[in-house]
CHARMM internal coordinates of N, CA and C (Angstrom, degrees):
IC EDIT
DIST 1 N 1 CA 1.4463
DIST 1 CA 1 C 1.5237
ANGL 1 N 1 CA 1 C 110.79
DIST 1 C 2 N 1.0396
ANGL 1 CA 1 C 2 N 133.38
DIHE 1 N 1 CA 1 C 2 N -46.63
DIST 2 N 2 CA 1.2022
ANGL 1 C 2 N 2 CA 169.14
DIHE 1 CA 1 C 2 N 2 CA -109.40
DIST 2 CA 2 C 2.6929
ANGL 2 N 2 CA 2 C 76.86
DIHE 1 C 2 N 2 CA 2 C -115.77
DIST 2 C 3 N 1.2470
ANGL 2 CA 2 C 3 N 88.64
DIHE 2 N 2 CA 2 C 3 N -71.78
DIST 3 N 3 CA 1.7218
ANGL 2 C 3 N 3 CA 83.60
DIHE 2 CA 2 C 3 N 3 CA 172.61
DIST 3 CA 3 C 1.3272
ANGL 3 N 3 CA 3 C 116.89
DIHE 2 C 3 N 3 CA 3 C -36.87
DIST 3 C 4 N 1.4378
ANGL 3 CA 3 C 4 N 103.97
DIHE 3 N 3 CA 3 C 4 N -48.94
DIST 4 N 4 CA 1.5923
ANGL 3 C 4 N 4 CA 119.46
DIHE 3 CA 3 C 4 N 4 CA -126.72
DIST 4 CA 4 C 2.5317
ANGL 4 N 4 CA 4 C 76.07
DIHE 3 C 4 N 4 CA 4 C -86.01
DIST 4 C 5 N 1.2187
ANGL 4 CA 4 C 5 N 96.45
DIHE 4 N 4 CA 4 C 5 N -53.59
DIST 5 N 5 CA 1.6772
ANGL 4 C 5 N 5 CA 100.55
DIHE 4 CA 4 C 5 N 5 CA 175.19
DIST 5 CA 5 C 1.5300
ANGL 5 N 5 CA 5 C 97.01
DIHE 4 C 5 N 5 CA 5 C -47.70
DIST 5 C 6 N 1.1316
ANGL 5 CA 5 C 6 N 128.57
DIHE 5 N 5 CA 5 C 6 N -44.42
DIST 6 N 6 CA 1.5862
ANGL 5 C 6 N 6 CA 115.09
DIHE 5 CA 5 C 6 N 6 CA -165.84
DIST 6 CA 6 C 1.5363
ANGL 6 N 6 CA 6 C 103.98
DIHE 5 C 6 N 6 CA 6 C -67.20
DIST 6 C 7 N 1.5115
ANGL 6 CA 6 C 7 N 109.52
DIHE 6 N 6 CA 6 C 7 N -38.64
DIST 7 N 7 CA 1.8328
ANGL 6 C 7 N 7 CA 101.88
DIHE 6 CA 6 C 7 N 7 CA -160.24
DIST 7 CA 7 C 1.5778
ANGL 7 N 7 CA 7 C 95.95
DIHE 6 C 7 N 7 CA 7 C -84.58
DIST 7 C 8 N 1.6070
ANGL 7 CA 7 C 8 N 115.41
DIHE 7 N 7 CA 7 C 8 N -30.12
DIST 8 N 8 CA 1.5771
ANGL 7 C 8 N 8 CA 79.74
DIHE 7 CA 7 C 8 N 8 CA 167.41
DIST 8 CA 8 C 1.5233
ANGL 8 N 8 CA 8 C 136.70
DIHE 7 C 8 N 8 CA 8 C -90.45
DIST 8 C 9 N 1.3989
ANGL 8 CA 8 C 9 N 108.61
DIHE 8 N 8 CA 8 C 9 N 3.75
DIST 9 N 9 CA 1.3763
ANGL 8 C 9 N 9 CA 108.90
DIHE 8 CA 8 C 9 N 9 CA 152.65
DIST 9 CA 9 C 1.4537
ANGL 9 N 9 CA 9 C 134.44
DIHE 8 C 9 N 9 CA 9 C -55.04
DIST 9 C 10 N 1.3643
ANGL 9 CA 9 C 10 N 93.31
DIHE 9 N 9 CA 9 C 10 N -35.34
DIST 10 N 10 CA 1.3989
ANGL 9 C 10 N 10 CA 109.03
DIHE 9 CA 9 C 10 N 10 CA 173.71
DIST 10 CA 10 C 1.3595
ANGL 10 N 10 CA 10 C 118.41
DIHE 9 C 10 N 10 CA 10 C -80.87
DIST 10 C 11 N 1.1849
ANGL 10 CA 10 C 11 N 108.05
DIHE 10 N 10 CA 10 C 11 N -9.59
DIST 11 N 11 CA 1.7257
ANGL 10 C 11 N 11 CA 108.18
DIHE 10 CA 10 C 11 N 11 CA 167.00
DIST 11 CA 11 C 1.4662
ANGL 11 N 11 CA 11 C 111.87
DIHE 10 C 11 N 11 CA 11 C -83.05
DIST 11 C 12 N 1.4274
ANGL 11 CA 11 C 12 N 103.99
DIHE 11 N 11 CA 11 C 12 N -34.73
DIST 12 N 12 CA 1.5847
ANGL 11 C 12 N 12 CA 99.64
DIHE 11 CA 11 C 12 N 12 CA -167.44
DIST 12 CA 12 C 1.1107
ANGL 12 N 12 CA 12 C 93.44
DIHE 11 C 12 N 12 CA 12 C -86.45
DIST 12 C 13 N 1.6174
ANGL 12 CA 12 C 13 N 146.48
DIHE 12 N 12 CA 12 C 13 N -23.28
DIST 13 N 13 CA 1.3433
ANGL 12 C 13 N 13 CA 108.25
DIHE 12 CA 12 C 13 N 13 CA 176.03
DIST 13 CA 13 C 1.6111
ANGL 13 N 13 CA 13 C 108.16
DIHE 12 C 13 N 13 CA 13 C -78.36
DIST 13 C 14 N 1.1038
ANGL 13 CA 13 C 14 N 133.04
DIHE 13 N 13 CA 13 C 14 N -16.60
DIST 14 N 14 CA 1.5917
ANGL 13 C 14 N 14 CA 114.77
DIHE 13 CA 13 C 14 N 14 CA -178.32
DIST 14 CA 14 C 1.2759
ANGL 14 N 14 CA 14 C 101.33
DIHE 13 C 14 N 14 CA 14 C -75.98
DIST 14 C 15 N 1.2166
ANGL 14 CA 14 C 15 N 141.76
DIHE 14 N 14 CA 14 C 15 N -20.63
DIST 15 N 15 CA 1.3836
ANGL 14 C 15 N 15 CA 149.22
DIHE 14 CA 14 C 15 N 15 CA 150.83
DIST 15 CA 15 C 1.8368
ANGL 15 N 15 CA 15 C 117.26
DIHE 14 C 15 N 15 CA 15 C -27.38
DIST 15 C 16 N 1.5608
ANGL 15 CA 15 C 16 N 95.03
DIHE 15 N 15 CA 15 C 16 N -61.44
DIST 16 N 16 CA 1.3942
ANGL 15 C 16 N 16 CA 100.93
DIHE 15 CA 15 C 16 N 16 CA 172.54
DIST 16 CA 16 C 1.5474
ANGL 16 N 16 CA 16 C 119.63
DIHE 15 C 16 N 16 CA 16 C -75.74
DIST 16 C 17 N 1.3904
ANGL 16 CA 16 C 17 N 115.02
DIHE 16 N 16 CA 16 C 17 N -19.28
DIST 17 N 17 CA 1.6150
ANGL 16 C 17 N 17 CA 112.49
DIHE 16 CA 16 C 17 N 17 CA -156.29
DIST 17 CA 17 C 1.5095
ANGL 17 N 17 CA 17 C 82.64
DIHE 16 C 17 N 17 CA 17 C -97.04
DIST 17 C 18 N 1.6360
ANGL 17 CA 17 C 18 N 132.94
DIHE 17 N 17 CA 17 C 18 N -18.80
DIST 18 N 18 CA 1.7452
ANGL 17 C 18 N 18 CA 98.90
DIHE 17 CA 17 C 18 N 18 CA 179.09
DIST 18 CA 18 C 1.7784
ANGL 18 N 18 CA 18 C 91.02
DIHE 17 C 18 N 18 CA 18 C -119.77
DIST 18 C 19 N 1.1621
ANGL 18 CA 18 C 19 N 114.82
DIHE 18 N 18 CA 18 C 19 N 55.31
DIST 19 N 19 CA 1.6974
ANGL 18 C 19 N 19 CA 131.06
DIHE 18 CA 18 C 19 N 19 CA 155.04
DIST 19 CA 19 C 1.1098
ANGL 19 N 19 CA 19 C 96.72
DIHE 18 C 19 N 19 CA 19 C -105.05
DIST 19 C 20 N 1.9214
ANGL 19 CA 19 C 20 N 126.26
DIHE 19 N 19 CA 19 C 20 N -46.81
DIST 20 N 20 CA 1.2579
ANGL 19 C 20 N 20 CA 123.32
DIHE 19 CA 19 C 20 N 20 CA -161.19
DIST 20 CA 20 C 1.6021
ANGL 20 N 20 CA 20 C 103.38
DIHE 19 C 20 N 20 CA 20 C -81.11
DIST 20 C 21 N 1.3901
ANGL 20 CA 20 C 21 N 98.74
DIHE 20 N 20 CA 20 C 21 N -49.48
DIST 21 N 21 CA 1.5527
ANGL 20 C 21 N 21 CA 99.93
DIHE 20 CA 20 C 21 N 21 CA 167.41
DIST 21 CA 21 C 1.7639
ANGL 21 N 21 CA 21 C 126.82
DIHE 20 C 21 N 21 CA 21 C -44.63
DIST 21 C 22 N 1.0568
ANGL 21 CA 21 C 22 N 108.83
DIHE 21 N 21 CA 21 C 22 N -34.13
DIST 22 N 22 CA 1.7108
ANGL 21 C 22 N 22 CA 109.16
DIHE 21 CA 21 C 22 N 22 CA 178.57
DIST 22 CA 22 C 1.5030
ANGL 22 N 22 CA 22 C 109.24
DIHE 21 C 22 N 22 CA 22 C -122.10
DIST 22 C 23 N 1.6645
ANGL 22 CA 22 C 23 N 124.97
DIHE 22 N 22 CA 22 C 23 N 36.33
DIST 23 N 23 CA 1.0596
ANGL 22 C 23 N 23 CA 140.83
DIHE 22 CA 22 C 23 N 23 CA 144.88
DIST 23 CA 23 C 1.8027
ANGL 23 N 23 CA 23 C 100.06
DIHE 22 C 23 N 23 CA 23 C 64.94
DIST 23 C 24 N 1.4589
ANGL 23 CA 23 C 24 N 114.20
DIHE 23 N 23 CA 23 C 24 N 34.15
DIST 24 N 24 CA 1.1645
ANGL 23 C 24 N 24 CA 111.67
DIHE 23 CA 23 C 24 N 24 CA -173.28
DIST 24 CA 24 C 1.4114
ANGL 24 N 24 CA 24 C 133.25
DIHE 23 C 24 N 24 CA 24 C 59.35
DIST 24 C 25 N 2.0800
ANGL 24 CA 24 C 25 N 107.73
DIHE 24 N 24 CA 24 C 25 N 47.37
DIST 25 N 25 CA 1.2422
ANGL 24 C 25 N 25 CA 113.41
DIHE 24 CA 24 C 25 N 25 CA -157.86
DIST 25 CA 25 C 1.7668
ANGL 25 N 25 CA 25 C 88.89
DIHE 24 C 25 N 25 CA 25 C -145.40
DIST 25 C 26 N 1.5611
ANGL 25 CA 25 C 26 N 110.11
DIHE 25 N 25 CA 25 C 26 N 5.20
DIST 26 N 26 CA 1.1807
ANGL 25 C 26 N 26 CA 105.49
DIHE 25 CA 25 C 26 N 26 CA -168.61
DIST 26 CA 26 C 1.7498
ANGL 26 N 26 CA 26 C 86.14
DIHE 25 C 26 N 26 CA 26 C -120.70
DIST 26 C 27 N 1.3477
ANGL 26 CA 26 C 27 N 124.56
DIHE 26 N 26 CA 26 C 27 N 112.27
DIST 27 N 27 CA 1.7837
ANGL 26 C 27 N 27 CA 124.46
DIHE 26 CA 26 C 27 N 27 CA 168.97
DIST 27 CA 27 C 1.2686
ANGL 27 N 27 CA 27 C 116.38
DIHE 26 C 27 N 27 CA 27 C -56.44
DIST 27 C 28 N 1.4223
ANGL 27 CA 27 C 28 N 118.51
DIHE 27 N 27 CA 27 C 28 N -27.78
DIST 28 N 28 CA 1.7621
ANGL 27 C 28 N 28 CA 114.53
DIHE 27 CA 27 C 28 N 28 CA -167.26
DIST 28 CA 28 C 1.8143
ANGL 28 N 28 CA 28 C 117.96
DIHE 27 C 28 N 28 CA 28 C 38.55
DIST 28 C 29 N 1.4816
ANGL 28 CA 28 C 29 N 83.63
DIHE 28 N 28 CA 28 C 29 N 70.96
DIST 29 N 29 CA 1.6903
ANGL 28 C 29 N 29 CA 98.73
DIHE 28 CA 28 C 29 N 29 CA -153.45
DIST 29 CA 29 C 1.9948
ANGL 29 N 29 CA 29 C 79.80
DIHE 28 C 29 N 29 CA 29 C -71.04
DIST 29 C 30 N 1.2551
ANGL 29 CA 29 C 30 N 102.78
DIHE 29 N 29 CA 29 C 30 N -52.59
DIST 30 N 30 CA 1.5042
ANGL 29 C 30 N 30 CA 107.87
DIHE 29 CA 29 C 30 N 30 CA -174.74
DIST 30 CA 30 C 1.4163
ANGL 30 N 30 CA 30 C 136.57
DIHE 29 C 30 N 30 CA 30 C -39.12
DIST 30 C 31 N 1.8014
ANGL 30 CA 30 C 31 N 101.73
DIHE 30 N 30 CA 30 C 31 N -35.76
DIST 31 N 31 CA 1.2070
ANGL 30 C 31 N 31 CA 134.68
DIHE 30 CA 30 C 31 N 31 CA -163.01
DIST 31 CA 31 C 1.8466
ANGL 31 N 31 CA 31 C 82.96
DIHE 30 C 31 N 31 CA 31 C -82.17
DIST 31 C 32 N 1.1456
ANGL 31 CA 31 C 32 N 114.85
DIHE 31 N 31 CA 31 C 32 N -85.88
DIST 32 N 32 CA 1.1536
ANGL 31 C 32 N 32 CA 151.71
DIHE 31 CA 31 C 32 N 32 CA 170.51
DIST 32 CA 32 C 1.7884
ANGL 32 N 32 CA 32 C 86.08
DIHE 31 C 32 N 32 CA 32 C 8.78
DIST 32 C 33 N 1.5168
ANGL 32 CA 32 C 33 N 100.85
DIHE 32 N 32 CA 32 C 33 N -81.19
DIST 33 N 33 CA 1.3882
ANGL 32 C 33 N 33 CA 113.45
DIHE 32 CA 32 C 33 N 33 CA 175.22
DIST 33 CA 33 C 1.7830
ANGL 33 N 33 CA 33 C 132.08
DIHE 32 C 33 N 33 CA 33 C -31.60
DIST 33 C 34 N 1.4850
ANGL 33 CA 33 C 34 N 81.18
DIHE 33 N 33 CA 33 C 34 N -30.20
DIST 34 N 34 CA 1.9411
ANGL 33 C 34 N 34 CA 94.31
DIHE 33 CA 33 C 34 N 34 CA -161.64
DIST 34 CA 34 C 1.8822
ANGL 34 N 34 CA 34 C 87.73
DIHE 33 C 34 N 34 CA 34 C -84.99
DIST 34 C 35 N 1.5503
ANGL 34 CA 34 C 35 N 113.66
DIHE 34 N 34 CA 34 C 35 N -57.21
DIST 35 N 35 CA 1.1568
ANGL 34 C 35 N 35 CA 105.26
DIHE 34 CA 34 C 35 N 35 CA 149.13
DIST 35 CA 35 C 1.6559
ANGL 35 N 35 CA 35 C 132.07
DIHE 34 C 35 N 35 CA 35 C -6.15
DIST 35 C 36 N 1.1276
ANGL 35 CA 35 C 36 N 109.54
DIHE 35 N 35 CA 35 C 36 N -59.94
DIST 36 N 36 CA 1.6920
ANGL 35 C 36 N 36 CA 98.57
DIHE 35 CA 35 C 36 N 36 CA -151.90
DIST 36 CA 36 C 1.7362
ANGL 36 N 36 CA 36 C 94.80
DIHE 35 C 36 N 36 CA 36 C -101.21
DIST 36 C 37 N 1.5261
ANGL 36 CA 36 C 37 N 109.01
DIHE 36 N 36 CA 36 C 37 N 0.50
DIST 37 N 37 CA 1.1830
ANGL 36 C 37 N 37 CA 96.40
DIHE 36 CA 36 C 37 N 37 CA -165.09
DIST 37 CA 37 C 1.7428
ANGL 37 N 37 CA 37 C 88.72
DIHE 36 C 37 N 37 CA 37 C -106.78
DIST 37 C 38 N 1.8135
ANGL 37 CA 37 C 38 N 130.64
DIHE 37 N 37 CA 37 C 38 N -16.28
DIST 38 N 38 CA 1.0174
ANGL 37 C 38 N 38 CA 105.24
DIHE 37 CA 37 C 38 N 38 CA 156.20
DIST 38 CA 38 C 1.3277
ANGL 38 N 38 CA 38 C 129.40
DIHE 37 C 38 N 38 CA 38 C -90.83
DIST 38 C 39 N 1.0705
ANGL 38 CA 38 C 39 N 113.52
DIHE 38 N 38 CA 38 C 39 N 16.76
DIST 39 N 39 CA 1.6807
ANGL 38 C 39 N 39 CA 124.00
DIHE 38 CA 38 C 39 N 39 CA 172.70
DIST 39 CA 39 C 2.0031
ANGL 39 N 39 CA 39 C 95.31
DIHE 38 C 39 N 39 CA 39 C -84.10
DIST 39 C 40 N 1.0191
ANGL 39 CA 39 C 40 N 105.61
DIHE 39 N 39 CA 39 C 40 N -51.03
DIST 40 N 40 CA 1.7432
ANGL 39 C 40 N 40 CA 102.32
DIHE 39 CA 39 C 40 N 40 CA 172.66
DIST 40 CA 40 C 1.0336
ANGL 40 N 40 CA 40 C 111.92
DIHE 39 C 40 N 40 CA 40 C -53.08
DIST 40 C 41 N 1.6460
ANGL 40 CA 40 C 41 N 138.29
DIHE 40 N 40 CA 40 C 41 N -40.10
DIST 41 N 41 CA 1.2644
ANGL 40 C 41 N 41 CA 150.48
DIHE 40 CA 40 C 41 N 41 CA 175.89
DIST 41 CA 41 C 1.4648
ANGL 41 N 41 CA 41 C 117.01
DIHE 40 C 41 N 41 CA 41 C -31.10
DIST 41 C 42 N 1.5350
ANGL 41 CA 41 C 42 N 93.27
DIHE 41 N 41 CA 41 C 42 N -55.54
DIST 42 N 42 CA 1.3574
ANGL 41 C 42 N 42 CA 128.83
DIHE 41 CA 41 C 42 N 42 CA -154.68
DIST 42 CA 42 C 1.5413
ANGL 42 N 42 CA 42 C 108.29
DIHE 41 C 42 N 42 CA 42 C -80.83
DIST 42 C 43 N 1.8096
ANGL 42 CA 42 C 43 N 119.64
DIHE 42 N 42 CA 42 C 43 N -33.57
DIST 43 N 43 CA 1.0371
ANGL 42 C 43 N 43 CA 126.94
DIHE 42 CA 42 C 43 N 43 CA -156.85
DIST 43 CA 43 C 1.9038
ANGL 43 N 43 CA 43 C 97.02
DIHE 42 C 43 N 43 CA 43 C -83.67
DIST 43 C 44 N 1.8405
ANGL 43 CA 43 C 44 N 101.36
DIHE 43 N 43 CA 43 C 44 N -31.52
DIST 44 N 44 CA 1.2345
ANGL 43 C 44 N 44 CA 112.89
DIHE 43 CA 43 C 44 N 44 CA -176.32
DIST 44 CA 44 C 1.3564
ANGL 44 N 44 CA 44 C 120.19
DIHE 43 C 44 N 44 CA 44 C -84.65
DIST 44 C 45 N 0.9703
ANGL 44 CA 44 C 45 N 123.55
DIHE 44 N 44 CA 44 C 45 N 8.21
DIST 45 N 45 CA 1.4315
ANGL 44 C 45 N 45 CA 144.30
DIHE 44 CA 44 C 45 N 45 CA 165.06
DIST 45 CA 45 C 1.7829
ANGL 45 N 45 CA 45 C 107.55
DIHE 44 C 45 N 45 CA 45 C -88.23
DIST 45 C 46 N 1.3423
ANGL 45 CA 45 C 46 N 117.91
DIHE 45 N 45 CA 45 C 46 N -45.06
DIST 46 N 46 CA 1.1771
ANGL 45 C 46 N 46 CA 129.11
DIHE 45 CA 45 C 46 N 46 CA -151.28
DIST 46 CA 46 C 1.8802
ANGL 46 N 46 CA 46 C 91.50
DIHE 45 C 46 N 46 CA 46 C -89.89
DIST 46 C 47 N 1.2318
ANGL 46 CA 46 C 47 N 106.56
DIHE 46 N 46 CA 46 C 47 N -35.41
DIST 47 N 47 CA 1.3159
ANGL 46 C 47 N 47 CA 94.61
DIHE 46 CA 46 C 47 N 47 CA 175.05
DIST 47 CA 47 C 1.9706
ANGL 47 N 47 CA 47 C 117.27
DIHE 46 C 47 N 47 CA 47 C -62.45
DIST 47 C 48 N 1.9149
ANGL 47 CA 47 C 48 N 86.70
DIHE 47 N 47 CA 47 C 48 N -51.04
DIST 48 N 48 CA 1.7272
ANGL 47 C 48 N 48 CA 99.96
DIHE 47 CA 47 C 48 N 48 CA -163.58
DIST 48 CA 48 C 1.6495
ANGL 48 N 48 CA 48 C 92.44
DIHE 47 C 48 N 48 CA 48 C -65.88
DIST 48 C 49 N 1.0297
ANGL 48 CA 48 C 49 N 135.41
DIHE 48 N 48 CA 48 C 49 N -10.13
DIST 49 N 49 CA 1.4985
ANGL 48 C 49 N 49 CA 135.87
DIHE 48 CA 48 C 49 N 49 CA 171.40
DIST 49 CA 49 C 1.2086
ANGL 49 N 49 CA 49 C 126.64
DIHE 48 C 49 N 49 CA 49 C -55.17
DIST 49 C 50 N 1.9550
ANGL 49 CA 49 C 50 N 106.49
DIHE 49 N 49 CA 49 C 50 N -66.73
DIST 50 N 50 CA 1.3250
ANGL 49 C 50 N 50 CA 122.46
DIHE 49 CA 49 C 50 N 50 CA 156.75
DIST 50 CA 50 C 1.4561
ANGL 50 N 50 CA 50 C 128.01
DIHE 49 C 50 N 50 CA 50 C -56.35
DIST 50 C 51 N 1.6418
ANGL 50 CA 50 C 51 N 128.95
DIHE 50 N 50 CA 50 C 51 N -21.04
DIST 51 N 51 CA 1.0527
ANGL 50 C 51 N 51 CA 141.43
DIHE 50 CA 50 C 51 N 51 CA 156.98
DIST 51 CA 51 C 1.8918
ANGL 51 N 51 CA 51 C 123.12
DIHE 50 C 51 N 51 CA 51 C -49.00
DIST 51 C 52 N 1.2871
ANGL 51 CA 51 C 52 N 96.49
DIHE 51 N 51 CA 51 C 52 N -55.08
DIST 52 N 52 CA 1.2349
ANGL 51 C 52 N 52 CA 106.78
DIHE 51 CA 51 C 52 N 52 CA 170.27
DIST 52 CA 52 C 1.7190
ANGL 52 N 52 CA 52 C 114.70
DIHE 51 C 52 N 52 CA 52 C -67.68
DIST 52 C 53 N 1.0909
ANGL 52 CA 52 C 53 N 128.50
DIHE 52 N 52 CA 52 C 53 N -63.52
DIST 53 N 53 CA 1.3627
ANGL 52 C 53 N 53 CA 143.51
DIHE 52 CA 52 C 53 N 53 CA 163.14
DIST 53 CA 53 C 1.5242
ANGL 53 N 53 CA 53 C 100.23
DIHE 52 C 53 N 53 CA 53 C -23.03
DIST 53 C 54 N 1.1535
ANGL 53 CA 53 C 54 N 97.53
DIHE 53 N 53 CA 53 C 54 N -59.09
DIST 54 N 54 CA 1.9647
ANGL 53 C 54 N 54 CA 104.86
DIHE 53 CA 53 C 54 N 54 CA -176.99
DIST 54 CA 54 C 1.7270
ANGL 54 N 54 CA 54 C 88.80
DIHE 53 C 54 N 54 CA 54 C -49.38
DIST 54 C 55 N 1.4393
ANGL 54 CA 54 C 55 N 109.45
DIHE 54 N 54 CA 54 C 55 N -81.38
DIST 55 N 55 CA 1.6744
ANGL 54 C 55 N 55 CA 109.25
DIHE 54 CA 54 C 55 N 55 CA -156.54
DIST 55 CA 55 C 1.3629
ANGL 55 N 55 CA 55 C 113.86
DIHE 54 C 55 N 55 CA 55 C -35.11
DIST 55 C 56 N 1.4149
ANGL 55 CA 55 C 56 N 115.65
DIHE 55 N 55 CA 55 C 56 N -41.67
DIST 56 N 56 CA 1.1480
ANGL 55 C 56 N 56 CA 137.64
DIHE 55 CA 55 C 56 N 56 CA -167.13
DIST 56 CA 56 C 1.6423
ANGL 56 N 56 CA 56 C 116.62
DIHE 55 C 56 N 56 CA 56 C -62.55
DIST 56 C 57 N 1.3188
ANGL 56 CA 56 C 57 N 110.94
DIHE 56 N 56 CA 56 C 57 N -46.89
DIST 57 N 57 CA 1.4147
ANGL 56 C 57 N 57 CA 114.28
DIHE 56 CA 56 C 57 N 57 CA 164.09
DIST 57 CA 57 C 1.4709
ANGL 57 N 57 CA 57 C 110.92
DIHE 56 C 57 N 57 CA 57 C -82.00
DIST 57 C 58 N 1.3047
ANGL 57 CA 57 C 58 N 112.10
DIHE 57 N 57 CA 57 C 58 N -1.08
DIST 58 N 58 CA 1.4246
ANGL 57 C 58 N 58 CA 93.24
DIHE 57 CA 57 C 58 N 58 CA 172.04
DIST 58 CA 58 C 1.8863
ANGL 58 N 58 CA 58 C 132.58
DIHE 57 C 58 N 58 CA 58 C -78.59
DIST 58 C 59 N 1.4985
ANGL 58 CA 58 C 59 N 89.54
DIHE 58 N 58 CA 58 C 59 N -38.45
DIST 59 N 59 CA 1.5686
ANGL 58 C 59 N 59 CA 118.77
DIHE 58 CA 58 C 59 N 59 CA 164.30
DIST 59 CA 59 C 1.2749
ANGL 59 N 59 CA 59 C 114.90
DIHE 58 C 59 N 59 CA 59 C -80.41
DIST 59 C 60 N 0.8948
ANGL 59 CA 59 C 60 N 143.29
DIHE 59 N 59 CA 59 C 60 N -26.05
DIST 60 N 60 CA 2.1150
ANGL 59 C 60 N 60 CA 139.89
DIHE 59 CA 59 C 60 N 60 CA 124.75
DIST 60 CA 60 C 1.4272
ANGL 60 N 60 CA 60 C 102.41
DIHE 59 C 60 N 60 CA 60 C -16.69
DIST 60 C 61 N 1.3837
ANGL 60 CA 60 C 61 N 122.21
DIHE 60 N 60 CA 60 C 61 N -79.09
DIST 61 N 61 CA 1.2508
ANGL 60 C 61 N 61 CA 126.52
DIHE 60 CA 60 C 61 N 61 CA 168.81
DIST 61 CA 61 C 1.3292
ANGL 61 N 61 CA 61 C 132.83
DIHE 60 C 61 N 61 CA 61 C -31.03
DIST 61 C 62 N 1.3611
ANGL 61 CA 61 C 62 N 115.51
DIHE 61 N 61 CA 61 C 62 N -21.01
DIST 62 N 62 CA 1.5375
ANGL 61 C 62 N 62 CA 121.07
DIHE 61 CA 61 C 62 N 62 CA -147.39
DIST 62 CA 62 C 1.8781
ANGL 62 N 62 CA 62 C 80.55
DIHE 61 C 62 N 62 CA 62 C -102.84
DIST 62 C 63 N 1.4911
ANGL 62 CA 62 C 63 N 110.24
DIHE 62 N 62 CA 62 C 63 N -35.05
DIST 63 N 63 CA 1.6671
ANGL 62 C 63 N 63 CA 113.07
DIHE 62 CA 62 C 63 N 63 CA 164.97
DIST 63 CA 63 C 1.3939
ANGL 63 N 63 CA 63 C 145.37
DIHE 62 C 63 N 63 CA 63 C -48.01
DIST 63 C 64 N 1.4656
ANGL 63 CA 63 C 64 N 104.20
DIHE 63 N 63 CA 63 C 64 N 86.61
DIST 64 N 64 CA 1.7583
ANGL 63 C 64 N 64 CA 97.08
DIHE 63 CA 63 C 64 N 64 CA -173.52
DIST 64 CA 64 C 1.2625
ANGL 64 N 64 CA 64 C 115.05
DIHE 63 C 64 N 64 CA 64 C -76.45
DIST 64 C 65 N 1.9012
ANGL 64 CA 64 C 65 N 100.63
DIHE 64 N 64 CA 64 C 65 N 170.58
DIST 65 N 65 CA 1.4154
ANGL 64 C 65 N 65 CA 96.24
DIHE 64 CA 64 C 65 N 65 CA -173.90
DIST 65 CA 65 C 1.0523
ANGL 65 N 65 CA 65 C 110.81
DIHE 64 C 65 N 65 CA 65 C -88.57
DIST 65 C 66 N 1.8328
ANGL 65 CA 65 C 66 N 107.10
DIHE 65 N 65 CA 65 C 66 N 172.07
DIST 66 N 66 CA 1.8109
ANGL 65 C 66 N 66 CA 122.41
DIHE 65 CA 65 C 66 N 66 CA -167.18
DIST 66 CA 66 C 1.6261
ANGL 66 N 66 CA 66 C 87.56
DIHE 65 C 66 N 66 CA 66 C -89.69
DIST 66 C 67 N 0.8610
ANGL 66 CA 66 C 67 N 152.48
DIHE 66 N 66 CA 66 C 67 N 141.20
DIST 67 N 67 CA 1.2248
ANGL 66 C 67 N 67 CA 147.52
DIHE 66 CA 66 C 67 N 67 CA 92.72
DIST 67 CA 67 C 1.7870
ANGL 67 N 67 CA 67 C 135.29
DIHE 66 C 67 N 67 CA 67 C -82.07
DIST 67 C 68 N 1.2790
ANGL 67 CA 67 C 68 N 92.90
DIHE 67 N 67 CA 67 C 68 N 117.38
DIST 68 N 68 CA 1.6322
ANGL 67 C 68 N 68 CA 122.82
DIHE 67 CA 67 C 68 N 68 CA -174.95
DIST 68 CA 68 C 1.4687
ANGL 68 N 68 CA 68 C 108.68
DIHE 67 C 68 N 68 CA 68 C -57.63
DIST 68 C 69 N 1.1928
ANGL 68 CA 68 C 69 N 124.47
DIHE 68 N 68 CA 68 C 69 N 135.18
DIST 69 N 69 CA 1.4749
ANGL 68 C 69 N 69 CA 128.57
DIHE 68 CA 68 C 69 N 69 CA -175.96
DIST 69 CA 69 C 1.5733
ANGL 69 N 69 CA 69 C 97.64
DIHE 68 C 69 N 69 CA 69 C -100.25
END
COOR INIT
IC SEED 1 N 1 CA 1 C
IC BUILD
């Protein structure tokens, strides 16, 4: 996840740096796109993330405690 946040940061700032560059006359219809599709990336990660995390504490759970005599 942790990539996937970096590259679209890095989209949105080239996003901003040729808005600033073409005084807000350039849409970066393209950019724009790559954008929203790693923001979707990101959202689908964030689910299959918490999914796993879920299973994961679930079988943690399934672990009783040791108690030592």
């Amino acid at each position: 996840m942790d990539t996937l946040r970096m590259e679209f940061g890095k989209i949105n700032k080239e996003i901003a740096d040729k808005k600033k560059a073409s005084k807000g006359q350039d849409k970066c219809e393209d950019l724009v796109e790559k954008s929203k599709e790693a923001k979707k990336k990101i959202e689908e990660q964030k689910v299959l993330v918490d999914e796993i995390d879920k299973k994961r504490t679930d079988k943690l759970n399934l672990i009783g405690n040791v108690i030592s005599d």
